[in-house]
C-alpha positions in Angstrom: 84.8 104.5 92.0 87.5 106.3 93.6 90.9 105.8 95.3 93.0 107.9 97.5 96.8 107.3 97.1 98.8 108.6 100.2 102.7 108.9 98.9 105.5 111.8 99.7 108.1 112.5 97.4 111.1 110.7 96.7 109.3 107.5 97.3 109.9 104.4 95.0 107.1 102.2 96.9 105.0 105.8 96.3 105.8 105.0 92.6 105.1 101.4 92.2 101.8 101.5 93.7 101.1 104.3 91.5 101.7 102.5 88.0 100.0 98.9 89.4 96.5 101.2 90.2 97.2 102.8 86.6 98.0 99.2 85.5 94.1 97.9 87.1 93.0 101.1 85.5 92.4 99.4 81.9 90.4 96.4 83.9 88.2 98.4 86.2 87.3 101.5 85.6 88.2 104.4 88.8 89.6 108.0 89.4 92.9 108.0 91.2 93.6 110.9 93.8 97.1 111.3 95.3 97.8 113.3 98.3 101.1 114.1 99.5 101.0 113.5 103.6 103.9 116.2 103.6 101.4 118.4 102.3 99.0 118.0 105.9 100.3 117.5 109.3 97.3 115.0 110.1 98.3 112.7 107.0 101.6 113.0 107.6 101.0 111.8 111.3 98.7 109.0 110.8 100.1 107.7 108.0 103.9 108.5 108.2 105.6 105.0 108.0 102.8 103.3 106.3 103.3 104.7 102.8 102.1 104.4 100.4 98.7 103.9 101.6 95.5 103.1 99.3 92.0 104.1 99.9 88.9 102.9 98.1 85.3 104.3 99.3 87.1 105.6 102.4 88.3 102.2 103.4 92.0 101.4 103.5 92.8 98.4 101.6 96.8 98.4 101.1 99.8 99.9 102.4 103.6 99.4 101.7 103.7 96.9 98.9 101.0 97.2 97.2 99.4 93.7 95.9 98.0 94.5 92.7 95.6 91.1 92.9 94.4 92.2 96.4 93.6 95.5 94.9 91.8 94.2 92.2 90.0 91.9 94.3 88.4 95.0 95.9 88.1 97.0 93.3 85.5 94.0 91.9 84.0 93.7 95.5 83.2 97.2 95.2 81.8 97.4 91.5 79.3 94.3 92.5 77.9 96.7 95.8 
């Protein structure tokens, strides 16, 4: 499995959702990619006041505060399909 972390610098939500997926890591096994929206002027417009944003398969399933049951919750849904 893999999940897209959207996040910009300088961003302590950016940072907390980081370490909970690194946390759900050692349960359920998945690559984590983060992407800077700074870094590309469509991220950065579709997801400007949403991060940080968390994408599994394509589909996002958390923004802001990241709930690290709700993630895991998906992250099982997804293991099972």
């Amino acid at each position: 499995m893999h999940i897209r972390l959207y996040t910009k610098t300088n961003c302590p939500l950016c940072e907390k959702a980081k370490a909970v997926l690194m946390e759900l890591q050692a349960d359920v096994p998945f690559t984590i990619e983060e992407l800077d929206i700074y870094e590309d002027d469509a991220l950065l417009e579709k997801y400007q006041l949403m991060i940080p944003v968390v994408e599994l398969n394509g589909e996002e399933i958390g923004y802001g505060m990241i709930e690290k049951e709700t993630v895991r919750k998906r992250l099982r849904q997804a293991q099972k399909s």
